[in-house]
N, CA and C atoms as an extended XYZ file, in Angstrom:
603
Properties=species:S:1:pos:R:3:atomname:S:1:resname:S:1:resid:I:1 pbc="F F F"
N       153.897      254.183      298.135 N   UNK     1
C       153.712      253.212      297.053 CA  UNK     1
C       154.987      253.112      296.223 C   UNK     1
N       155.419      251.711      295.859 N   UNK     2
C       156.563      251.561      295.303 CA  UNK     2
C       156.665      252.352      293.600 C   UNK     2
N       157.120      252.466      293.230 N   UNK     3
C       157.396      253.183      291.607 CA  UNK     3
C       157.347      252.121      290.585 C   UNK     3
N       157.652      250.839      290.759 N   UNK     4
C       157.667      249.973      290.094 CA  UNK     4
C       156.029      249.335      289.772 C   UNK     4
N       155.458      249.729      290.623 N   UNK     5
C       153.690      249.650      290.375 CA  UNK     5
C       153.397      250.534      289.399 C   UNK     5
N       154.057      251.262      289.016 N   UNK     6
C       153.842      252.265      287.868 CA  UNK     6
C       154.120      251.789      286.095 C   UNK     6
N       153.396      251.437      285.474 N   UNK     7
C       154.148      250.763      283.966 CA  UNK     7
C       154.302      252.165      283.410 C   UNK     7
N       155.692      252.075      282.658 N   UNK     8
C       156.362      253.064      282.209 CA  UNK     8
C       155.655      252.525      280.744 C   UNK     8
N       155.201      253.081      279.641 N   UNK     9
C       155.510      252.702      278.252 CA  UNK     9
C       156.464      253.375      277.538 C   UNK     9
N       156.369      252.486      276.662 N   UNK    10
C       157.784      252.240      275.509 CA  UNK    10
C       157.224      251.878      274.293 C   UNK    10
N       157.604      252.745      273.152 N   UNK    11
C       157.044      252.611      271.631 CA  UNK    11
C       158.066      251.739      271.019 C   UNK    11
N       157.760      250.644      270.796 N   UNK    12
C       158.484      249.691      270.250 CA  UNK    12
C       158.034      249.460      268.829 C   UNK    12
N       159.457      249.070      267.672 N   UNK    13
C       158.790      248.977      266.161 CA  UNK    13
C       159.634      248.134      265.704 C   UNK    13
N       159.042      246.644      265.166 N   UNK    14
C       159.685      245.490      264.230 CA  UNK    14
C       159.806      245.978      262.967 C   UNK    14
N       161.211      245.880      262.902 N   UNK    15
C       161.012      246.503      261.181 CA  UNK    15
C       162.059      245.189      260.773 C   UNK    15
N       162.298      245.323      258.918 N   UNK    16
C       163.340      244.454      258.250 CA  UNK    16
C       162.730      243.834      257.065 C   UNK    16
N       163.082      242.800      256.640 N   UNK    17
C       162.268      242.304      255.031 CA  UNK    17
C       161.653      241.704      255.443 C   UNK    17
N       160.642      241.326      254.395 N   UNK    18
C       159.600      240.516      254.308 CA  UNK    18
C       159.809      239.185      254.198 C   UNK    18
N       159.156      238.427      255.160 N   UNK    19
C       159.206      236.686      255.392 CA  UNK    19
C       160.466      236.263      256.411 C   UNK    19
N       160.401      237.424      257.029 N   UNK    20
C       162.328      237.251      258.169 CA  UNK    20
C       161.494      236.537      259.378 C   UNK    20
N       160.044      236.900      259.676 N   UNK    21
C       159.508      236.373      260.860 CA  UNK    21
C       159.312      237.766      262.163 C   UNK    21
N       159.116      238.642      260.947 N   UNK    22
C       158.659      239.664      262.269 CA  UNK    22
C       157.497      239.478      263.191 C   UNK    22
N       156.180      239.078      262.738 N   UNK    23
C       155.016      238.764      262.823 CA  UNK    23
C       155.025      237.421      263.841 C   UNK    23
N       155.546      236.560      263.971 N   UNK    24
C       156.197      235.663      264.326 CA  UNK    24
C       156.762      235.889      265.574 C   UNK    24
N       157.571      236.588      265.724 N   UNK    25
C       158.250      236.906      266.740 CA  UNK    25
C       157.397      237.947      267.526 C   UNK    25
N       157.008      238.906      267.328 N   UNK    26
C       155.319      239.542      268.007 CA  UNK    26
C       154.754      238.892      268.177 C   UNK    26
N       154.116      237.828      267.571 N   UNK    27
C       153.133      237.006      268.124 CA  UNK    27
C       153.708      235.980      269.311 C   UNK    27
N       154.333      235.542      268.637 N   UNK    28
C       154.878      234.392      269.881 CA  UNK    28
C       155.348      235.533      271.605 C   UNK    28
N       155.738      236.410      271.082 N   UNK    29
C       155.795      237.130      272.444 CA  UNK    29
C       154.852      237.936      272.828 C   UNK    29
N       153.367      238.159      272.186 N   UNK    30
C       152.281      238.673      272.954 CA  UNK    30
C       151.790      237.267      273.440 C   UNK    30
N       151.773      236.376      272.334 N   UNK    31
C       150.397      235.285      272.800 CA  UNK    31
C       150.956      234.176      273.070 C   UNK    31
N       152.160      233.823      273.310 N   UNK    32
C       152.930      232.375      273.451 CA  UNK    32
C       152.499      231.455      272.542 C   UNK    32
N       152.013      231.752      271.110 N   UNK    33
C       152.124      230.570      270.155 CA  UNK    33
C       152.625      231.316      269.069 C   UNK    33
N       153.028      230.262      267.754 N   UNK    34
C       153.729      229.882      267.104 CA  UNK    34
C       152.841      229.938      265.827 C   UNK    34
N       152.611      230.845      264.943 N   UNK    35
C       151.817      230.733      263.698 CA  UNK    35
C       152.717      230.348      262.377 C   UNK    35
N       152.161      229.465      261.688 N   UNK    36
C       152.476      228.677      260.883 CA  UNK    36
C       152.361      229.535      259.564 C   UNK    36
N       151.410      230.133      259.424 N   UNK    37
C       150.518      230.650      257.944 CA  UNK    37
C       149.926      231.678      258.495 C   UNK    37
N       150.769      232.862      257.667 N   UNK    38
C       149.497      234.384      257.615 CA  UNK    38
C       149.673      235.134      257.189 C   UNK    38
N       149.133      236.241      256.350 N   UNK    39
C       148.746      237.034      255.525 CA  UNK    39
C       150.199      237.818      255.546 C   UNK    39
N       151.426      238.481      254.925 N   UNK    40
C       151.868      239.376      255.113 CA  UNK    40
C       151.336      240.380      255.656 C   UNK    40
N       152.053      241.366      256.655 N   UNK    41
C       151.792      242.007      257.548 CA  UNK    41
C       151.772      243.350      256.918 C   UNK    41
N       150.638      244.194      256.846 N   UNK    42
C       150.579      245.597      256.252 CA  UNK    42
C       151.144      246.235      257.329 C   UNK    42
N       150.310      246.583      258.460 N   UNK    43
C       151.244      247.425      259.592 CA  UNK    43
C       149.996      246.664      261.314 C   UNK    43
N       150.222      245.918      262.089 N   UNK    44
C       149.869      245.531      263.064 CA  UNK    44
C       150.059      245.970      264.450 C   UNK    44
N       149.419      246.705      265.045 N   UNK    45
C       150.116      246.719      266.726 CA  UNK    45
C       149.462      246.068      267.837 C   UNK    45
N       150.161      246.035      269.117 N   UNK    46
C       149.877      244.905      269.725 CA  UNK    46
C       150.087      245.783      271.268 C   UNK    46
N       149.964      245.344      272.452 N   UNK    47
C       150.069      245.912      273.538 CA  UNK    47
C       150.606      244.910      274.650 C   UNK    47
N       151.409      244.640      275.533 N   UNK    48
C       151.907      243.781      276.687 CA  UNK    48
C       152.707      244.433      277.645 C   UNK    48
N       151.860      244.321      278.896 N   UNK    49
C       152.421      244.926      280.299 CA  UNK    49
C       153.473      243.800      280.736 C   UNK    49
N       154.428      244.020      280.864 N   UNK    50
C       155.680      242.646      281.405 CA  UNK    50
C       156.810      244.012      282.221 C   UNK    50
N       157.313      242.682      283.020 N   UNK    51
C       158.503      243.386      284.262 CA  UNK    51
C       159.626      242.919      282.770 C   UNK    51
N       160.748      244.192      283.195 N   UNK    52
C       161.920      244.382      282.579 CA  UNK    52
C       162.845      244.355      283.631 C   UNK    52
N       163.971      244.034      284.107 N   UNK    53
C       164.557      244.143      285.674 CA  UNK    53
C       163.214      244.462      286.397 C   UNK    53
N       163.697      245.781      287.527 N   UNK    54
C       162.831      246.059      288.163 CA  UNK    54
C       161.943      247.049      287.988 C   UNK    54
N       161.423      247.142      286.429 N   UNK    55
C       160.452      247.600      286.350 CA  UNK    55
C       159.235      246.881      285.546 C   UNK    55
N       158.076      247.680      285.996 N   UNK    56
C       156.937      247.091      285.168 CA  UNK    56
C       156.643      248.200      283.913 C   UNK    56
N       156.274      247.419      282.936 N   UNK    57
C       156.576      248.396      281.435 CA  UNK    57
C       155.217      247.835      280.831 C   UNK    57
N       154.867      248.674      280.150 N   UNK    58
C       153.458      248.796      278.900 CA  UNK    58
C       154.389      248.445      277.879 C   UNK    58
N       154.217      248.012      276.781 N   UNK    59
C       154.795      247.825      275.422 CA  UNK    59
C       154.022      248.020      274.744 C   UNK    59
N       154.426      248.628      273.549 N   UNK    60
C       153.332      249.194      272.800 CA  UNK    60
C       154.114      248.927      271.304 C   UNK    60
N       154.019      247.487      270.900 N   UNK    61
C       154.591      247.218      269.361 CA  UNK    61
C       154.278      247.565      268.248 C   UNK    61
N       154.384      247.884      267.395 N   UNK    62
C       154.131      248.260      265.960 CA  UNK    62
C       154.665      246.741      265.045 C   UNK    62
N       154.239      246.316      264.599 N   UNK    63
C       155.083      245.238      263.156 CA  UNK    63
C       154.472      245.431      262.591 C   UNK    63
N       155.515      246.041      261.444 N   UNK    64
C       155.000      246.999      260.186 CA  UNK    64
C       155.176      245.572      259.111 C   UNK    64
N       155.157      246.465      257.577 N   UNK    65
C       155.479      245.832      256.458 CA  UNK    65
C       156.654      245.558      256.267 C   UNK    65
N       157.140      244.462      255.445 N   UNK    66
C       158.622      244.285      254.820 CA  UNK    66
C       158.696      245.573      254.324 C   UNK    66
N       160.587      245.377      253.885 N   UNK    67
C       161.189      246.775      253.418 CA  UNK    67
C       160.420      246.582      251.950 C   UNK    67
N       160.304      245.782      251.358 N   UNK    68
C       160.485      246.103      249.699 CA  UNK    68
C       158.522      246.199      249.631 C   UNK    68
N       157.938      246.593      251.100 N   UNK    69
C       156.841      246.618      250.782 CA  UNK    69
C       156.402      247.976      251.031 C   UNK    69
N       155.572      249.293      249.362 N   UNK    70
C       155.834      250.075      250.491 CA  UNK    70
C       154.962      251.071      251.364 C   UNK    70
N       154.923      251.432      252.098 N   UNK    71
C       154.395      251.553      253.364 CA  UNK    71
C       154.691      253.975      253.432 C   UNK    71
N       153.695      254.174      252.782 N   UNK    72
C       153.688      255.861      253.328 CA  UNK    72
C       153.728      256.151      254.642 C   UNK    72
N       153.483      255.001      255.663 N   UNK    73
C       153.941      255.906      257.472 CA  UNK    73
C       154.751      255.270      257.570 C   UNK    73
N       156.124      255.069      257.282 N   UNK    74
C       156.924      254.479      257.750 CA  UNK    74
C       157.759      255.659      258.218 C   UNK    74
N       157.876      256.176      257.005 N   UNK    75
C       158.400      257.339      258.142 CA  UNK    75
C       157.684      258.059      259.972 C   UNK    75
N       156.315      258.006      259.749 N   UNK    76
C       155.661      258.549      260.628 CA  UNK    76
C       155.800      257.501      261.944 C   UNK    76
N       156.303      256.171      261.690 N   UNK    77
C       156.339      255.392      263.008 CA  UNK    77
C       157.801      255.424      263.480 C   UNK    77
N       158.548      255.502      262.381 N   UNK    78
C       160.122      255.717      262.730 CA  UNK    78
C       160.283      256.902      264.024 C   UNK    78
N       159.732      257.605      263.470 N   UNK    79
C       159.468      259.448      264.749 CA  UNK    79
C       158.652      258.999      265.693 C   UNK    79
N       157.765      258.228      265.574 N   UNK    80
C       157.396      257.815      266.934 CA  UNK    80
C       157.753      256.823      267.726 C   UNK    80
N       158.556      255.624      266.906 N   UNK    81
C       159.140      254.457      267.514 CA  UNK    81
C       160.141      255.180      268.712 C   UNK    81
N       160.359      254.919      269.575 N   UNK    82
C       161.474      254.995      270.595 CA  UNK    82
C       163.163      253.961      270.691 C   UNK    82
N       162.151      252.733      270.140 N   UNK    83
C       163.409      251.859      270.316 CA  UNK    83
C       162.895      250.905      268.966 C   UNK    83
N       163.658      249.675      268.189 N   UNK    84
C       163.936      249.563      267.293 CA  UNK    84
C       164.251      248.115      266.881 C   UNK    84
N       163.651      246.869      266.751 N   UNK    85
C       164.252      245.640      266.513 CA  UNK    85
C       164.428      245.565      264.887 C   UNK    85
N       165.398      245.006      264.799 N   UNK    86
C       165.810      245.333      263.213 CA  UNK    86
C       165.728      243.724      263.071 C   UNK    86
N       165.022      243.289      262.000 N   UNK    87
C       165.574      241.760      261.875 CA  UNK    87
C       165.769      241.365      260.729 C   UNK    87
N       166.866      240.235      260.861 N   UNK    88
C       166.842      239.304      259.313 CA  UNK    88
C       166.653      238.057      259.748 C   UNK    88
N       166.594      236.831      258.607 N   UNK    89
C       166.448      235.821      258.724 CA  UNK    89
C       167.676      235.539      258.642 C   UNK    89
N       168.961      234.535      259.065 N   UNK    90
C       169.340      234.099      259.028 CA  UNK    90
C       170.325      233.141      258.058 C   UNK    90
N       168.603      232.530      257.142 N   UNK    91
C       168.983      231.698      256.248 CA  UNK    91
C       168.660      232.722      254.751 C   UNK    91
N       168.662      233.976      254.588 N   UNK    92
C       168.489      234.836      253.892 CA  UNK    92
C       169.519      235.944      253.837 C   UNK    92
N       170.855      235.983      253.060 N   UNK    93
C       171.547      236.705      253.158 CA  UNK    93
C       171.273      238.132      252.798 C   UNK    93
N       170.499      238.274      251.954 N   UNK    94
C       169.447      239.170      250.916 CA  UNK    94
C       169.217      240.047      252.541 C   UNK    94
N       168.088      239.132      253.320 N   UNK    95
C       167.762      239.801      254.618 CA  UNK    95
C       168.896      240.928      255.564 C   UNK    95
N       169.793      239.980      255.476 N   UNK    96
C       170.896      240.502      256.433 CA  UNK    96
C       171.364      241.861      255.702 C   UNK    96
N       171.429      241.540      254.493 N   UNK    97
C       172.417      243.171      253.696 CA  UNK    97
C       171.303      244.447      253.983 C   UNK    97
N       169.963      243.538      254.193 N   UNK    98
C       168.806      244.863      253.713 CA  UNK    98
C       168.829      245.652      255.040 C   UNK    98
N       169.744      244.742      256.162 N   UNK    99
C       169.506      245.889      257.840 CA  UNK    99
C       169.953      247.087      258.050 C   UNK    99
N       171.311      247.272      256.958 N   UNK   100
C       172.032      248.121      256.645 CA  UNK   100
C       170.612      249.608      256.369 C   UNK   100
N       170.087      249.086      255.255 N   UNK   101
C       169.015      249.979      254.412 CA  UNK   101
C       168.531      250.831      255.799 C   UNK   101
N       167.895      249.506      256.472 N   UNK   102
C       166.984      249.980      257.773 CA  UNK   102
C       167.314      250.753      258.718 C   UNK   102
N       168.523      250.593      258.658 N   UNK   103
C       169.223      251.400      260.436 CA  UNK   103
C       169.172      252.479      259.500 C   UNK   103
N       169.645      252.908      258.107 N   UNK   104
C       169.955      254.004      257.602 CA  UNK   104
C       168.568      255.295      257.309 C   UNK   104
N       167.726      254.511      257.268 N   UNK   105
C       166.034      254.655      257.438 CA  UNK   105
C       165.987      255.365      258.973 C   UNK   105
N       165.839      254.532      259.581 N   UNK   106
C       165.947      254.969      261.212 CA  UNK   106
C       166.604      256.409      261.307 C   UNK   106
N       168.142      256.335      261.802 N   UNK   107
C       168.486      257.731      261.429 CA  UNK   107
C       168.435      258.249      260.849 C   UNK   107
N       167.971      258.494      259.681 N   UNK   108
C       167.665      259.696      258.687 CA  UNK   108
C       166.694      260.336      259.388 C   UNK   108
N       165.172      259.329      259.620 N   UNK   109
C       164.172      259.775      260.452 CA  UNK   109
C       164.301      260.361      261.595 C   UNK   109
N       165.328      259.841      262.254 N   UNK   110
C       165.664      260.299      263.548 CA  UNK   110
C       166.021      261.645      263.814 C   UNK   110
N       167.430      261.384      262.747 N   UNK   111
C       168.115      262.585      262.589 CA  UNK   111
C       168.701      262.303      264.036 C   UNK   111
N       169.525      261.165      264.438 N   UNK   112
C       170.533      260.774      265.489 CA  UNK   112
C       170.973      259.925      265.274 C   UNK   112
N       172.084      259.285      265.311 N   UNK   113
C       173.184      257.781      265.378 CA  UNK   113
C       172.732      257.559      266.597 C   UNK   113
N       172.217      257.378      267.759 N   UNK   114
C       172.378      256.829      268.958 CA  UNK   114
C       170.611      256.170      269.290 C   UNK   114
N       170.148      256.132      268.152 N   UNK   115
C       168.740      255.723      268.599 CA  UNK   115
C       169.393      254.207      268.396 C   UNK   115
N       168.331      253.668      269.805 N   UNK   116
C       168.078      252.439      270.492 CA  UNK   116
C       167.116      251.268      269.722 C   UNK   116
N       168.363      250.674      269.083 N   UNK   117
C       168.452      249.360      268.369 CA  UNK   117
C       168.868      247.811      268.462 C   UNK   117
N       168.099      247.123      268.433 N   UNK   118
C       168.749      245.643      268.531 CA  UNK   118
C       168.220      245.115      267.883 C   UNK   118
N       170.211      244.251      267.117 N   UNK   119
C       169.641      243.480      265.436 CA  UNK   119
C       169.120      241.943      265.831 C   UNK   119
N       168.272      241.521      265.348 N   UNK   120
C       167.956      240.275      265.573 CA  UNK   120
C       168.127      239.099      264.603 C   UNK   120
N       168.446      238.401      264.939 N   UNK   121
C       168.733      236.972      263.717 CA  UNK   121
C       168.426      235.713      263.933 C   UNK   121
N       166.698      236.104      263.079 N   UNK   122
C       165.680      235.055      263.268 CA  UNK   122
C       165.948      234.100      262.638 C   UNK   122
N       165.119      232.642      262.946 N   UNK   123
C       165.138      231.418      262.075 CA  UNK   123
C       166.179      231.013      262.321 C   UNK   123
N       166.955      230.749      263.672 N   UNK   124
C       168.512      230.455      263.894 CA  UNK   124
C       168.214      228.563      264.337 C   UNK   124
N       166.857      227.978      264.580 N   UNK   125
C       166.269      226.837      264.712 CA  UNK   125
C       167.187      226.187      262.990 C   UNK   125
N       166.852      226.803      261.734 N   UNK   126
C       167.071      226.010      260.601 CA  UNK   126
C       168.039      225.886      260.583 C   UNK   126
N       168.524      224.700      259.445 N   UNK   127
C       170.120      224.817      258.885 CA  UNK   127
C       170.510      225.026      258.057 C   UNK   127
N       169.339      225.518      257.015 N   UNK   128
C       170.292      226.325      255.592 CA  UNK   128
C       170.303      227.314      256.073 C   UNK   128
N       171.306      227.709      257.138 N   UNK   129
C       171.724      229.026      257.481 CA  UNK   129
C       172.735      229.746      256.378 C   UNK   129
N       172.464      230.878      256.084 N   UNK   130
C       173.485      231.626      254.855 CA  UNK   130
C       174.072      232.488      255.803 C   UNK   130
N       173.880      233.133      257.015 N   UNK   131
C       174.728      234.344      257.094 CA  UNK   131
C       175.085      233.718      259.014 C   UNK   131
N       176.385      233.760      259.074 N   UNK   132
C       176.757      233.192      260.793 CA  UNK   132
C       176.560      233.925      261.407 C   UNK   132
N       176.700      233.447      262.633 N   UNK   133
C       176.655      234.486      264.079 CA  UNK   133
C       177.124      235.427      264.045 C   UNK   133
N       179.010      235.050      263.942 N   UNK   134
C       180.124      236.342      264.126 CA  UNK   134
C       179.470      237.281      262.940 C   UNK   134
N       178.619      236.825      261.939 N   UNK   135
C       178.798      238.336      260.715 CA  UNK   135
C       177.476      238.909      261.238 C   UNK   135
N       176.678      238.243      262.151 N   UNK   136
C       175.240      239.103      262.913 CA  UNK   136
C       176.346      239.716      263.884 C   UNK   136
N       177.336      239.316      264.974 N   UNK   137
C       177.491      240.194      265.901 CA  UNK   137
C       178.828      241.105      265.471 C   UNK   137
N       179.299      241.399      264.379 N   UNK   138
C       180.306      242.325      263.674 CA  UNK   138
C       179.491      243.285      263.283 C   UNK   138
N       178.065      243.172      262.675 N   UNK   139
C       177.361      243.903      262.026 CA  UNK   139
C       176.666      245.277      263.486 C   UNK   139
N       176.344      244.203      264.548 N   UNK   140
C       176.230      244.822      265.939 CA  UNK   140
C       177.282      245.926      266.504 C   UNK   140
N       178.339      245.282      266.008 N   UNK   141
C       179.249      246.181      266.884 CA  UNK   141
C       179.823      247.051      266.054 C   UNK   141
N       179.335      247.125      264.681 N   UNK   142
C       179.790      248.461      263.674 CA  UNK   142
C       178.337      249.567      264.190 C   UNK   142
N       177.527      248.888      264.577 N   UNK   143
C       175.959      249.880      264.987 CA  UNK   143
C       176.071      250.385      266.239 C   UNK   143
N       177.120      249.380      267.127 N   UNK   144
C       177.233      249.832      268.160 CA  UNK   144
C       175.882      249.402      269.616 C   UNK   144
N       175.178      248.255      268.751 N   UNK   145
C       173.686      247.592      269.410 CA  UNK   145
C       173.626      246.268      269.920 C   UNK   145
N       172.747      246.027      270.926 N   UNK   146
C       173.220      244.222      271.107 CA  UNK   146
C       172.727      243.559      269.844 C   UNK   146
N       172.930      242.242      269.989 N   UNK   147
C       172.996      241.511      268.814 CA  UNK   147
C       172.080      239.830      269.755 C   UNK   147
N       170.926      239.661      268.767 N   UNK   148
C       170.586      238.460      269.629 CA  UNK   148
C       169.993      237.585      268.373 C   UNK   148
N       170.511      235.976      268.336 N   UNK   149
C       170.292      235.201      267.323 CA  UNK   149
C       168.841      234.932      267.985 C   UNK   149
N       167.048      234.309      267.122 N   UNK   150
C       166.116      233.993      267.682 CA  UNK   150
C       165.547      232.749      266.961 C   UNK   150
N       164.382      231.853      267.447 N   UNK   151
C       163.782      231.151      267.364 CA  UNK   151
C       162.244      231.625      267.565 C   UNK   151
N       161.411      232.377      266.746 N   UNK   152
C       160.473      232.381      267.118 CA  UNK   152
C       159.248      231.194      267.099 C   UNK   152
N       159.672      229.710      266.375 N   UNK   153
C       159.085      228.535      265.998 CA  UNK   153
C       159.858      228.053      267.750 C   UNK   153
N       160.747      227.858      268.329 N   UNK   154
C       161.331      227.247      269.528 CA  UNK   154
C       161.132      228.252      270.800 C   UNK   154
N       160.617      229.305      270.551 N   UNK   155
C       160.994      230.678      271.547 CA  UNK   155
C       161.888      231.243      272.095 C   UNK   155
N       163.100      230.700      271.420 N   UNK   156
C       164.459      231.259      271.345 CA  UNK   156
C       164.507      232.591      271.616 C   UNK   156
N       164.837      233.459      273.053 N   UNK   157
C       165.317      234.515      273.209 CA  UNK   157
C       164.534      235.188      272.316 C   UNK   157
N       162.965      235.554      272.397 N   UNK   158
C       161.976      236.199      271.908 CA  UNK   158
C       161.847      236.879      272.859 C   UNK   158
N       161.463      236.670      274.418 N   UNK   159
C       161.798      237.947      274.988 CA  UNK   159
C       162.444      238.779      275.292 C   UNK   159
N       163.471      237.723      274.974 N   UNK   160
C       165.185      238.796      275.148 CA  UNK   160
C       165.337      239.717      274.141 C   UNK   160
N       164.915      239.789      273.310 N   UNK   161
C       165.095      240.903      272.426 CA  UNK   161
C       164.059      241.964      272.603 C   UNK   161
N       162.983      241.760      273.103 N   UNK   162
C       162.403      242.864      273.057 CA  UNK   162
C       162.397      243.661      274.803 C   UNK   162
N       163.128      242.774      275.458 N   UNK   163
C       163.271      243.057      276.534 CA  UNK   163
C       164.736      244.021      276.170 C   UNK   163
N       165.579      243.708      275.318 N   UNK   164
C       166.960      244.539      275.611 CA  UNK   164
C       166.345      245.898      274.311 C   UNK   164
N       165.731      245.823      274.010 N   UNK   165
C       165.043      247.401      273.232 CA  UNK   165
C       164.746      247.940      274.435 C   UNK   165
N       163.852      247.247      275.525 N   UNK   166
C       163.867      248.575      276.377 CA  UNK   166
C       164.632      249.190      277.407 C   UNK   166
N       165.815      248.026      277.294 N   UNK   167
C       167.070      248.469      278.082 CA  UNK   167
C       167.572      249.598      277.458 C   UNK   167
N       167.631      249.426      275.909 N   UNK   168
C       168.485      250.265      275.341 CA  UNK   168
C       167.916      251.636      275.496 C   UNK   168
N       166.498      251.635      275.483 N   UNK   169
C       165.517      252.686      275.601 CA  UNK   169
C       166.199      253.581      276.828 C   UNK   169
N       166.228      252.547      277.540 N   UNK   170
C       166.339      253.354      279.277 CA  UNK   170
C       167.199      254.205      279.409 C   UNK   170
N       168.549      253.217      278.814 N   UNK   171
C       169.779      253.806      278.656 CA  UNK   171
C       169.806      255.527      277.837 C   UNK   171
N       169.121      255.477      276.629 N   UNK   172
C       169.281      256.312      275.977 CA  UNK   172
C       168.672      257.696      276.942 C   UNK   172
N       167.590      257.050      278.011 N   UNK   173
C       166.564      258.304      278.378 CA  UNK   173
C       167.549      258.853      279.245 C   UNK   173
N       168.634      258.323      279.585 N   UNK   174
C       169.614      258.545      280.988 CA  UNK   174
C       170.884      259.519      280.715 C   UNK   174
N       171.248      259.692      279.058 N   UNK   175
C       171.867      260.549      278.418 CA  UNK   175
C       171.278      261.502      277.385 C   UNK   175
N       170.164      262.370      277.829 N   UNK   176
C       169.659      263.203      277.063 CA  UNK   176
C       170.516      264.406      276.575 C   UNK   176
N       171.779      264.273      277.369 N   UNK   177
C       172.622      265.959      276.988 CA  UNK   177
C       173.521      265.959      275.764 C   UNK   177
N       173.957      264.732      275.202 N   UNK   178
C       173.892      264.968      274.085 CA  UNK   178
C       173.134      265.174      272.907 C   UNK   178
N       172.264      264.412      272.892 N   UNK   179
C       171.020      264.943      271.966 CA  UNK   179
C       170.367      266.447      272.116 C   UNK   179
N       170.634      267.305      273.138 N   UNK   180
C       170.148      268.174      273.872 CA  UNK   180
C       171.361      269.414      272.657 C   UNK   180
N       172.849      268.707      272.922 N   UNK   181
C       173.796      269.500      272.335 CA  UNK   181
C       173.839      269.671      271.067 C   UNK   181
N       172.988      268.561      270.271 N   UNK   182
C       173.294      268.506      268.672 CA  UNK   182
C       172.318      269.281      268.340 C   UNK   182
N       171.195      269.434      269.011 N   UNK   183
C       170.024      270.179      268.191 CA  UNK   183
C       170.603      271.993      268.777 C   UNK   183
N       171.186      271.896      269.644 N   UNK   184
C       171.509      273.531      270.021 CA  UNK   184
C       172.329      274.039      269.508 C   UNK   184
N       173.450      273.178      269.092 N   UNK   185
C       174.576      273.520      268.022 CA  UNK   185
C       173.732      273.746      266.436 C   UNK   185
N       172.708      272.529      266.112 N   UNK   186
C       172.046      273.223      264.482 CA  UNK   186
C       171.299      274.062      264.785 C   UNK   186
N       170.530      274.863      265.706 N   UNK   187
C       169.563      276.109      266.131 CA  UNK   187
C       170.887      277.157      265.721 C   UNK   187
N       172.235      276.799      266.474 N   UNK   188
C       172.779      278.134      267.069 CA  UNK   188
C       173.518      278.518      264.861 C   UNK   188
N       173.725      277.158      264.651 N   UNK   189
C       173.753      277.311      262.834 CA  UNK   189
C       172.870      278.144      262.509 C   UNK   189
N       171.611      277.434      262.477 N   UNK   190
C       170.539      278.629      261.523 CA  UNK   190
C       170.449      279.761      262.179 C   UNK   190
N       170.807      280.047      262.979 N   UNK   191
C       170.605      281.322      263.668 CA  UNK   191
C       171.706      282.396      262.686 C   UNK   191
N       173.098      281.752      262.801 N   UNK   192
C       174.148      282.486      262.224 CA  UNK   192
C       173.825      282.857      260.738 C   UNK   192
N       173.343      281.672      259.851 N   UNK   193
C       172.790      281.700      258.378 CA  UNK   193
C       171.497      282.881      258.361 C   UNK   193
N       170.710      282.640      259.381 N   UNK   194
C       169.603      283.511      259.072 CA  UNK   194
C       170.237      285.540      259.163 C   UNK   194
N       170.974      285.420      260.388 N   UNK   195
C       171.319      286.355      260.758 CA  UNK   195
C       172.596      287.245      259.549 C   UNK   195
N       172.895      286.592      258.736 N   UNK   196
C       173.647      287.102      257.424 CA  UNK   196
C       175.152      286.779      257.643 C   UNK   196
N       175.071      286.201      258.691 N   UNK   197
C       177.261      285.767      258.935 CA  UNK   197
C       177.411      284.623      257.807 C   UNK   197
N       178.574      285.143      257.386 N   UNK   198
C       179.335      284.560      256.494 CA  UNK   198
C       180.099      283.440      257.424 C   UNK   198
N       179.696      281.876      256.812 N   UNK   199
C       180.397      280.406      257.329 CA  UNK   199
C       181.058      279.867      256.175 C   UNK   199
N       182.361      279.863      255.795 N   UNK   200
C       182.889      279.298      255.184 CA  UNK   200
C       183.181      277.772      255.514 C   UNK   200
N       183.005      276.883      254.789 N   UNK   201
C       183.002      275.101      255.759 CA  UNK   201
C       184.320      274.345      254.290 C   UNK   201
């Protein structure tokens, strides 16, 4: 039996401010429509089996609350998220500065720079656009993440973004030895601190 008959899952989590179109962009990529009007989002999850290259994958989304909304498990989904769509709106510069906040959220939780992120820059359909492309894909390449402008009202590269979270996912599962090295290097720390050696830094 082929391996690809097998769905791998992947903990996926929409995070970013409120009214960017997270909800929006989950929806249109579980259910192929387009919601007009709805409730701000307290914390929602959703489920979709879809091929990624050549594999078949479970998705397992989270779209939480805006940042300035606030939310006591956010930390608790950050530790369980695996991979990471960060979004702003576009025509919201406010949005764009707040991704900064978010990635910084992420790794803290993480407690790694290399968790698997892609910034998204919704509402790219309008034209009171406030923040351009090049300053979405400069912002990418200081994170070091792809960068994908969206349409969740047109379906603008809605699956492409949640399709390259689980690229990034894959990628990350394929270099575990550094993450392997950072936590053995802070063990082999507290070990020295506990043990009474003097570390001058």
């Amino acid at each position: 039996m082929s391996a690809t008959t097998v769905a791998v899952e992947y903990k996926l989590v929409v995070m970013g401010g409120g009214g960017v179109g997270k909800s929006a962009l989950t929806i249109q990529f579980i259910q192929n429509h387009f919601i007009e009007e709805y409730d701000p989002t307290i914390e929602d999850s959703y489920r979709r089996q879809c091929q990624v290259d050549e594999d078949t994958c479970l998705l397992d989304i989270l779209d939480t609350a805006g940042q300035d909304d606030y939310s006591a498990m956010r930390d608790q989904y950050m530790r369980t998220g695996q991979g990471f769509l960060c979004v702003y709106d576009v025509t919201s510069r406010t949005s764009f500065e707040e991704i900064n906040v978010v990635r910084d959220q992420i790794i803290r939780v993480k407690d790694n720079d290399r968790v698997p992120i892609v910034l998204v820059g919704n509402k790219c359909d309008l034209d009171n656009r406030e923040v351009t492309t090049g300053e979405g894909e400069e912002l990418a390449k200081s994170f070091g993440c792809p960068f994908l402008e969206t349409s969740a009202k047109k379906r603008l590269n809605v699956d492409e973004c949640f399709f390259d979270v689980v690229r990034e996912i894959k990628k990350s599962l394929k270099e575990p030895g550094r993450v392997k090295k950072e936590k053995k290097g802070l063990n082999s720390y507290l070990k020295k601190v506990k043990g009474g050696d003097c570390i001058i830094l």
